[in-house]
C-alpha positions as a Markdown table, in Angstrom:
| # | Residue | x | y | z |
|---|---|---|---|---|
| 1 | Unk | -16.0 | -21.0 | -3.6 |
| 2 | Unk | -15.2 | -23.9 | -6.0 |
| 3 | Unk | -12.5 | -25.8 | -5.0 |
| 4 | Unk | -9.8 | -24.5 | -7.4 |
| 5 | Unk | -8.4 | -26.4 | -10.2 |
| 6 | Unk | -4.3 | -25.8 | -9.1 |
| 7 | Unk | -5.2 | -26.6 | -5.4 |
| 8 | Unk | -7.0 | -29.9 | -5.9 |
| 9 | Unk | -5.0 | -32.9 | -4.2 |
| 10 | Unk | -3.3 | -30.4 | -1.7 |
| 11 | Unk | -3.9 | -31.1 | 1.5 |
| 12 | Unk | -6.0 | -28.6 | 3.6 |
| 13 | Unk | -3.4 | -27.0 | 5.6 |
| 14 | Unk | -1.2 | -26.0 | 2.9 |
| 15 | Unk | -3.6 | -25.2 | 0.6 |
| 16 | Unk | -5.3 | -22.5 | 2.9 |
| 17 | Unk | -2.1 | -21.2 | 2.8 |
| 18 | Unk | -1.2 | -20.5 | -1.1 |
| 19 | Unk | -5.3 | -19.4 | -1.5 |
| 20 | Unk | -5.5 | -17.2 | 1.8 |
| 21 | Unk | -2.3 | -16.0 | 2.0 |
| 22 | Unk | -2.1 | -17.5 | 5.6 |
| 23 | Unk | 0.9 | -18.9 | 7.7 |
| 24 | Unk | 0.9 | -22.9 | 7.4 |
| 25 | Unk | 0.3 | -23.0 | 10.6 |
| 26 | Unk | -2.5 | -20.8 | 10.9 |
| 27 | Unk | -4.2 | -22.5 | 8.1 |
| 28 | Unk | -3.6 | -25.9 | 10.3 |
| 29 | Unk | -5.4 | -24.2 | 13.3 |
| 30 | Unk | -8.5 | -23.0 | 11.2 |
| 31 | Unk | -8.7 | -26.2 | 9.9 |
| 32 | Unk | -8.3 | -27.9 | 13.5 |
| 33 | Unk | -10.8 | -25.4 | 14.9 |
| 34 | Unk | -13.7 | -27.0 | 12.4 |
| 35 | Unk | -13.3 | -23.9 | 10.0 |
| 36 | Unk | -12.9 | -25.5 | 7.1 |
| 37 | Unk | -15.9 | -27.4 | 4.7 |
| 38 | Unk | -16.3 | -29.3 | 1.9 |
| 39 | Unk | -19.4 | -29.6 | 0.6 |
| 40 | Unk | -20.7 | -29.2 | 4.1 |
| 41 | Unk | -18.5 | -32.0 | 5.0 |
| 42 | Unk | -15.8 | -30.8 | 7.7 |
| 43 | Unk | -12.2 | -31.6 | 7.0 |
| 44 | Unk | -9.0 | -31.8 | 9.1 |
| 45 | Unk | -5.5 | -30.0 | 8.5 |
| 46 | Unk | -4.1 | -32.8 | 6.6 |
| 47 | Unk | -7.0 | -34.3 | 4.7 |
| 48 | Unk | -6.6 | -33.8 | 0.7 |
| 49 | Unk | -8.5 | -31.2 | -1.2 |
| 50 | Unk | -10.9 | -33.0 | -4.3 |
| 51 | Unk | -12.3 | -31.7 | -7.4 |
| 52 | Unk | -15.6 | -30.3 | -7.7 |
| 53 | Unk | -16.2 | -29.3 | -4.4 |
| 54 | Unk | -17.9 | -26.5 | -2.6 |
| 55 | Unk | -15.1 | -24.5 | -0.4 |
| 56 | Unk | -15.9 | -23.1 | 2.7 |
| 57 | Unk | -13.6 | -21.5 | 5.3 |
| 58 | Unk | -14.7 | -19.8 | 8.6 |
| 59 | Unk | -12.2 | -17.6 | 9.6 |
| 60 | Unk | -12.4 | -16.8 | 13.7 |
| 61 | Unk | -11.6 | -13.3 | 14.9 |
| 62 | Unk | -8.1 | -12.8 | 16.6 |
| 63 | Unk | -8.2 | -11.6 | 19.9 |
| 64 | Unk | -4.9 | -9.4 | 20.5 |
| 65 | Unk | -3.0 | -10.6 | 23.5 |
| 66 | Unk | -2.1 | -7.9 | 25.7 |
| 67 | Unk | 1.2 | -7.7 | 24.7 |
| 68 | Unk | 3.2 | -9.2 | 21.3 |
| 69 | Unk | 5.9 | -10.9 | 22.2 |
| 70 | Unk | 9.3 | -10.5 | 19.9 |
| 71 | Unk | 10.6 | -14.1 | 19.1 |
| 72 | Unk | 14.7 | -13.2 | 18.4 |
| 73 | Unk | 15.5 | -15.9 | 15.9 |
| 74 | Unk | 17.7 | -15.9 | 12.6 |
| 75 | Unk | 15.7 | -16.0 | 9.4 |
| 76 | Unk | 18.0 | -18.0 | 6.8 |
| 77 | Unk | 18.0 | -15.9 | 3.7 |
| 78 | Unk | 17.4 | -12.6 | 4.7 |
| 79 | Unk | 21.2 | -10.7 | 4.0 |
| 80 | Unk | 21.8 | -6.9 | 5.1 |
| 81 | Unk | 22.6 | -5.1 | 2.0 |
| 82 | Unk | 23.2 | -1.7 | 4.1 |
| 83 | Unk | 24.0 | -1.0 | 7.2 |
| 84 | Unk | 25.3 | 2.1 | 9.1 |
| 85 | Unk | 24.6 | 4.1 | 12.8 |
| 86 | Unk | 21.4 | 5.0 | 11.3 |
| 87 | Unk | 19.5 | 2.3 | 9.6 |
| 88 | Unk | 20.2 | -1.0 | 8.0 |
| 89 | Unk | 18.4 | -2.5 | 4.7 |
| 90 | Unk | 17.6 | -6.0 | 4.9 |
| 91 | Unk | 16.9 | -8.3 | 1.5 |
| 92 | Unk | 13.9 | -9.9 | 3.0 |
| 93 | Unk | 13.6 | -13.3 | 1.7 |
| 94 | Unk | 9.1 | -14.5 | 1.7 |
| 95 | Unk | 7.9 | -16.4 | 4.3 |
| 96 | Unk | 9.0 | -13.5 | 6.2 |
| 97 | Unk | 6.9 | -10.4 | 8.1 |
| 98 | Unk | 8.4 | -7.2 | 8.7 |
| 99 | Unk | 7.4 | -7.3 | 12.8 |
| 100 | Unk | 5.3 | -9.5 | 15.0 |
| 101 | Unk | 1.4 | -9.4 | 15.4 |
| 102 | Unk | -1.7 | -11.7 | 16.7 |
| 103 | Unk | -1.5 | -14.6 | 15.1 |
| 104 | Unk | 1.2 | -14.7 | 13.2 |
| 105 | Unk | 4.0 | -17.3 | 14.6 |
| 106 | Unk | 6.3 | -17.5 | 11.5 |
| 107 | Unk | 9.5 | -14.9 | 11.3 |
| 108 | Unk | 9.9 | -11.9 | 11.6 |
| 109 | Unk | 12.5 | -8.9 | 10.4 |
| 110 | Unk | 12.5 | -7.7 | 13.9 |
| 111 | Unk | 12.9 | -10.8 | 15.4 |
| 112 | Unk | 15.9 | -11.4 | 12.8 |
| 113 | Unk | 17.9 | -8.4 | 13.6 |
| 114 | Unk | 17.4 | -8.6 | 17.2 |
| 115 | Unk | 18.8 | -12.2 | 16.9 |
| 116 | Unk | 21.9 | -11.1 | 15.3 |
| 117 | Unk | 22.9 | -8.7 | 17.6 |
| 118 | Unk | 21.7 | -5.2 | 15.5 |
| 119 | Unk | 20.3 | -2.4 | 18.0 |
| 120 | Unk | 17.3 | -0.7 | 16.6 |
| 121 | Unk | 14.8 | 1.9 | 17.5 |
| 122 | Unk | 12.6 | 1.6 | 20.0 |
| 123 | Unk | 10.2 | 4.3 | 18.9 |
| 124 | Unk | 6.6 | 3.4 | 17.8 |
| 125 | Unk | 5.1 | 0.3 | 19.1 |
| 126 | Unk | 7.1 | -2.6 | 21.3 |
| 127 | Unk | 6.8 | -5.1 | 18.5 |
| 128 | Unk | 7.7 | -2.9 | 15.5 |
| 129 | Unk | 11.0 | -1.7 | 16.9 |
| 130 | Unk | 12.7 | 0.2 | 13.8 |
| 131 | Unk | 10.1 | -0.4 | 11.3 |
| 132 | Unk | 8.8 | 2.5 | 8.8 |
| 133 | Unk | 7.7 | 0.4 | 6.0 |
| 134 | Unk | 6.7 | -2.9 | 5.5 |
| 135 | Unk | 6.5 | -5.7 | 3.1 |
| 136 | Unk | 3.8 | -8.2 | 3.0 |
| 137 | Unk | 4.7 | -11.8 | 4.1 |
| 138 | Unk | 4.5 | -13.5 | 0.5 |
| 139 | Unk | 6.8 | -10.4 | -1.0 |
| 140 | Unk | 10.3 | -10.1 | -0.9 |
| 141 | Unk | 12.8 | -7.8 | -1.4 |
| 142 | Unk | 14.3 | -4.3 | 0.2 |
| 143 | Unk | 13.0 | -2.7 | 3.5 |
| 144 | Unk | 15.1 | -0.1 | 5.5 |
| 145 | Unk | 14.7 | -0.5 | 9.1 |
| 146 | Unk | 15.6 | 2.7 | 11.5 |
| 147 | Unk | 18.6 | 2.1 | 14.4 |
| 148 | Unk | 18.7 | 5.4 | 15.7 |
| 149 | Unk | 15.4 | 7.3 | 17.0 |
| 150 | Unk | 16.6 | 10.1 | 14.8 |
| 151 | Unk | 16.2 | 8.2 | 11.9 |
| 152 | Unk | 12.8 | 6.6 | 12.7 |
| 153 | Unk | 11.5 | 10.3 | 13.1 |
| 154 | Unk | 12.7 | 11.3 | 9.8 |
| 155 | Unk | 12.1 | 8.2 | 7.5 |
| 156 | Unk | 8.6 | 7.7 | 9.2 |
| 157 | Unk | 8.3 | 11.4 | 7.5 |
| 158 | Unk | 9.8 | 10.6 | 4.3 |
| 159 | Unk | 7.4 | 7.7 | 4.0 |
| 160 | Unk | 4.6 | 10.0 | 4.8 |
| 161 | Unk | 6.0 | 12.8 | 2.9 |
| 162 | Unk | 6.6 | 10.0 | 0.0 |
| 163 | Unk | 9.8 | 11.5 | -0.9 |
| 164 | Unk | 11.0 | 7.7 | -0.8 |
| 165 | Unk | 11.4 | 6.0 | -4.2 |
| 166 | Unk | 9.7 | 2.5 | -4.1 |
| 167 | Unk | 10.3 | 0.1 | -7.2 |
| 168 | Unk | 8.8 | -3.3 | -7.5 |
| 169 | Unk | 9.2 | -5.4 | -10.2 |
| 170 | Unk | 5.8 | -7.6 | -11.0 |
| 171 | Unk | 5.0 | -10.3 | -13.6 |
| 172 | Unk | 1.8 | -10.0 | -14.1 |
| 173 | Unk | -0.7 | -12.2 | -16.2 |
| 174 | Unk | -1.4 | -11.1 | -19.3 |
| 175 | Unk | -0.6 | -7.5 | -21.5 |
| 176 | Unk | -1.2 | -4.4 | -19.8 |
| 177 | Unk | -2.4 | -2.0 | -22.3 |
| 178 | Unk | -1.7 | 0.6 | -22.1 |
| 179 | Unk | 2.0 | -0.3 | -21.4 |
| 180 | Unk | 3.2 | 2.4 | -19.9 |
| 181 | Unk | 0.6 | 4.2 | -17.4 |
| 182 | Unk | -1.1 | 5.0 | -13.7 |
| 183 | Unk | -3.4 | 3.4 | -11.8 |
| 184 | Unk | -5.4 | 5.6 | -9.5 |
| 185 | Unk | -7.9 | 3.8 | -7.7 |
| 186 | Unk | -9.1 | 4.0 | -4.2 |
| 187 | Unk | -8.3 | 0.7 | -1.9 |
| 188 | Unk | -10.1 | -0.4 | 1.2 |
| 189 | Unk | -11.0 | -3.4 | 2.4 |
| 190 | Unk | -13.1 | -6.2 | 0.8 |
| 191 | Unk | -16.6 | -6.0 | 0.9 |
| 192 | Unk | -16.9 | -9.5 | 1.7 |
| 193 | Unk | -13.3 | -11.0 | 2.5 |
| 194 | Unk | -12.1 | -9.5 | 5.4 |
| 195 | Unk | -8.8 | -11.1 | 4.6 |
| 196 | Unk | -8.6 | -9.6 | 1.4 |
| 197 | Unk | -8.2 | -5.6 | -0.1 |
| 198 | Unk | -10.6 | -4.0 | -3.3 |
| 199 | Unk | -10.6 | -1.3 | -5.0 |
| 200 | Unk | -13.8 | 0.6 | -3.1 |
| 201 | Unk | -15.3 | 3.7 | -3.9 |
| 202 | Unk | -14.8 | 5.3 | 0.0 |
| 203 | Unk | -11.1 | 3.3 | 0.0 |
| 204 | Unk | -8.2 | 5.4 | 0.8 |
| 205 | Unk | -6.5 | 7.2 | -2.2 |
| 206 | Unk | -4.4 | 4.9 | -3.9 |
| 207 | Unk | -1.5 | 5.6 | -7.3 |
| 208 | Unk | 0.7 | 3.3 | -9.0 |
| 209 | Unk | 2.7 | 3.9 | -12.0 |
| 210 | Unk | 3.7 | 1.1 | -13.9 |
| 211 | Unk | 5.9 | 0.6 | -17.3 |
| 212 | Unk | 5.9 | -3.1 | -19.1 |
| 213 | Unk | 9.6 | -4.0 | -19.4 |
| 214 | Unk | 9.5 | -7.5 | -21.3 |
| 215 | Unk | 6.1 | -8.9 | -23.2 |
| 216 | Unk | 5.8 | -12.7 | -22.4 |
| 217 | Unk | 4.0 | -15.5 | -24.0 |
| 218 | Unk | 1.5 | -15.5 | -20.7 |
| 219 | Unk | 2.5 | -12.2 | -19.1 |
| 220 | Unk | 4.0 | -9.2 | -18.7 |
| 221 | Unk | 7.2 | -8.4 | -16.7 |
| 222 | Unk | 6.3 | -4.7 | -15.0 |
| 223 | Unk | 8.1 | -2.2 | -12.9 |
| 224 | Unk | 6.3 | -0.8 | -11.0 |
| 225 | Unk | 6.5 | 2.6 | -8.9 |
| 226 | Unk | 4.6 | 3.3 | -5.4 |
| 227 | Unk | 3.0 | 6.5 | -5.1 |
| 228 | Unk | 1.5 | 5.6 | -1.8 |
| 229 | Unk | 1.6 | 2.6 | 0.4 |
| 230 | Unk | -1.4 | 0.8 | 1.0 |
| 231 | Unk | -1.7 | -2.9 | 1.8 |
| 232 | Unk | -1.6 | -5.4 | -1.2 |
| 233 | Unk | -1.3 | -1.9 | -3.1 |
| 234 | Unk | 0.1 | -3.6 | -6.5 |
| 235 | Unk | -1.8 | -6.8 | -6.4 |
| 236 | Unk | -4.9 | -5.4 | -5.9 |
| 237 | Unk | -4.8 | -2.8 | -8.4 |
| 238 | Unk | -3.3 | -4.6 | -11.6 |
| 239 | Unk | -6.2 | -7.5 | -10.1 |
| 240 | Unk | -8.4 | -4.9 | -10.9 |
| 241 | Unk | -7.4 | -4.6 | -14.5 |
| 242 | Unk | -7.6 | -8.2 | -14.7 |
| 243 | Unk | -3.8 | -8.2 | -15.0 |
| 244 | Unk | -3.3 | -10.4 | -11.5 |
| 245 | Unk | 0.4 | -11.0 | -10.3 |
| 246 | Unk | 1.3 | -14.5 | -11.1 |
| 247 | Unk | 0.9 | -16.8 | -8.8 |
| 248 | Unk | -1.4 | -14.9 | -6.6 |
| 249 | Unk | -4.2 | -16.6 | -5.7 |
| 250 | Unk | -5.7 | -14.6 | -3.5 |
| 251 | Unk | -6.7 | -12.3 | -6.1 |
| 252 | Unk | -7.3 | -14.3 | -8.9 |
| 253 | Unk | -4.7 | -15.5 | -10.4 |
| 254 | Unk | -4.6 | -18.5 | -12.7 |
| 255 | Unk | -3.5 | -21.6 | -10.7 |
| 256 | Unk | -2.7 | -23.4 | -13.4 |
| 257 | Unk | -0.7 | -21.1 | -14.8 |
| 258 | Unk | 1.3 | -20.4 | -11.3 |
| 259 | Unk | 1.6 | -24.5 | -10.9 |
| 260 | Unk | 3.5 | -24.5 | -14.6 |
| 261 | Unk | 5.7 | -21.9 | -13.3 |
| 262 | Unk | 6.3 | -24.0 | -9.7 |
| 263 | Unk | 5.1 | -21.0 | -8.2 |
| 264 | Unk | 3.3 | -20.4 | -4.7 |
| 265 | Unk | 3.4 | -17.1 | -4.2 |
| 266 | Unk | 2.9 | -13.8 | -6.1 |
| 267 | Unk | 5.8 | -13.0 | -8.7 |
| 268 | Unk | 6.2 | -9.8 | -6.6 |
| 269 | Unk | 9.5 | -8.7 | -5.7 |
| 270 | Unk | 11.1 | -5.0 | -3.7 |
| 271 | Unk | 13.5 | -4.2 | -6.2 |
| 272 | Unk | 14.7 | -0.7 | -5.8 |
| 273 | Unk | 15.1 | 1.8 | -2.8 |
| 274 | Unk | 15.9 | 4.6 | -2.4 |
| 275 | Unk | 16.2 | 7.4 | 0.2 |
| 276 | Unk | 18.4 | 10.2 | 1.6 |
| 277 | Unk | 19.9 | 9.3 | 4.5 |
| 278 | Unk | 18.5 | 10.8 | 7.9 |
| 279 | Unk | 21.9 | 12.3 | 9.2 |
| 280 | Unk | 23.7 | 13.1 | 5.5 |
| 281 | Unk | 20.7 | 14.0 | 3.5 |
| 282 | Unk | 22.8 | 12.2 | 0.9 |
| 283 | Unk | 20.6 | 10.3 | -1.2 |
| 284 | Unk | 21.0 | 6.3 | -0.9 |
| 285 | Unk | 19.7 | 4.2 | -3.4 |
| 286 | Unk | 20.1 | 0.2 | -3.2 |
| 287 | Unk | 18.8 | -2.8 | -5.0 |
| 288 | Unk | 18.1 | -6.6 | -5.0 |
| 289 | Unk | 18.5 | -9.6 | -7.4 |
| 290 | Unk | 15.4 | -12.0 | -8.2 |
| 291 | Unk | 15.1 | -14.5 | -5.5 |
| 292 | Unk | 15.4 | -18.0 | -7.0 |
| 293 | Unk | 11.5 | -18.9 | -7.4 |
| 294 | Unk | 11.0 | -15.8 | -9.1 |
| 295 | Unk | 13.9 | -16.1 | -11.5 |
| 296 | Unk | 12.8 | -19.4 | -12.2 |
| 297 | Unk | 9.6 | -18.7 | -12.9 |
| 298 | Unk | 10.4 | -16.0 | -15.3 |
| 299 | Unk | 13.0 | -18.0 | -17.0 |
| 300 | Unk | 10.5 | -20.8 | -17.4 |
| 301 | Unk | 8.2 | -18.1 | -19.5 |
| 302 | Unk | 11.0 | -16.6 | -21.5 |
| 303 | Unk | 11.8 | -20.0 | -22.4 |
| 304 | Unk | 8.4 | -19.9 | -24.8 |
| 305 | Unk | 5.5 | -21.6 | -21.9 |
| 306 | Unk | 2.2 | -20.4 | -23.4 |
């Protein structure tokens, strides 16, 4: 691909991560592994992107290790917003995944609660202790993690069930017309970018509901509602009605427009949860303020950026 206008003058490493939606230092080892041309000409984790250039990455297949191993460590940021003998809900600042895998070396939600003492289930597999959901890296906001194995079993149901209510809140580029509405589109992977997620005629079925809240000079400020779960769900389906999350490069977002904003992930955020509770049946619902890049951003398009 071209080298893009918003990532020219970054160096390699860290702009493989805003365009790829990679770990920094994943994007470093690609580079350091000879994955990464310009113009045919090979270039090294920290040398600087220029403009007018032919991008091309080779991504290498990750070979599993036999076993993941759970790094305990604190994540700064990430605050428990509920918390009982059942399950706890975590505000899960980005930067963040929800449980370890190959490759990734950054943070995790398990690791996090492990590191702070919290016992969680040990259902499912070793390195996703307790989860039944999960967030993508670059998105932040609420996930419910199970403590008990009796509440893995039943909110691993609920989720398949989807008697869980999952609200996002989205700036998207653009006007969404019409403003209130669903998407139903199947979602599989890429044709091309293994990386990456498309709306493919044999993808899984896929439905999101979606109401405009606030018409922007440059965009739209959406909630959004989660029929179903698949990965990159919201971005790739309002990427398919050319409506891209801002900031989100990886499926076609304007770069300019996210650099205006100081923006270098997607304006995607878990706002709203809500479940009944494994052992009470009560219903639980909970919910999350803006983290301070996306609150800025929007702020900076309120205040009149076209």
């Amino acid at each position: 691909m071209p080298v893009p206008d918003g990532l020219v003058g970054e160096r390699v490493d860290a702009a493989l991560s805003r365009l790829l939606g990679l770990s920094r230092t994943r994007a470093a080892e690609i580079a350091e592994a000879g994955g990464v041309h310009v113009d045919g000409k090979e270039l090294g984790k920290s040398d600087r992107l220029l403009a007018g250039g032919w991008l091309e990455v080779e991504i290498p297949d990750v070979v599993p290790a036999a076993g993941v191993e759970i790094v305990a460590e604190p994540v700064p940021g990430m605050t428990i917003v509920y918390d009982d003998d059942d399950v706890v809900v975590i505000d899960k600042p980005v930067g963040v995944a929800a449980h370890p895998s190959p490759g990734w070396v950054g943070p995790t939600v398990v690791g996090a609660l492990l590191a702070t003492g919290y016992r969680i289930s040990t259902s499912g597999a070793a390195e996703r202790q307790g989860i039944v959901h999960r967030l993508d890296v670059g998105t932040s906001g609420l996930m419910v993690v199970a403590k008990s194995e009796h509440a893995y079993t039943v909110l691993k149901r609920a989720f398949k069930e989807r008697t869980v209510e999952k609200v996002y809140h989205a700036l998207v580029q653009g006007h969404p017309e019409p403003t209130t509405g669903t998407i139903d589109a199947p979602i599989g992977r890429h044709p091309s970018s293994d990386w990456k997620f498309a709306v493919v005629a044999d993808g899984k079925p896929s439905v999101t509901h979606y109401e405009v809240l606030e018409m922007l000079p440059a965009a739209s400020l959406v909630e959004v509602h989660l029929e179903t779960g698949r990965t990159h769900q919201i971005r790739v389906h309002f990427a398919a009605l050319r409506h891209p999350c801002v900031g989100d490069l990886t499926y076609g977002a304007d770069p300019t427009l996210a650099a205006r904003v100081h923006l270098t992930r997607q304006w995607l955020h878990a706002k709203r949860l809500g479940f009944h509770h494994p052992s009470t049946g009560d219903w639980l619902e909970l919910t999350s303020e803006y983290p301070q890049d996306l609150a800025r951003a929007l702020a900076t398009l309120q205040d009149g950026y076209a």
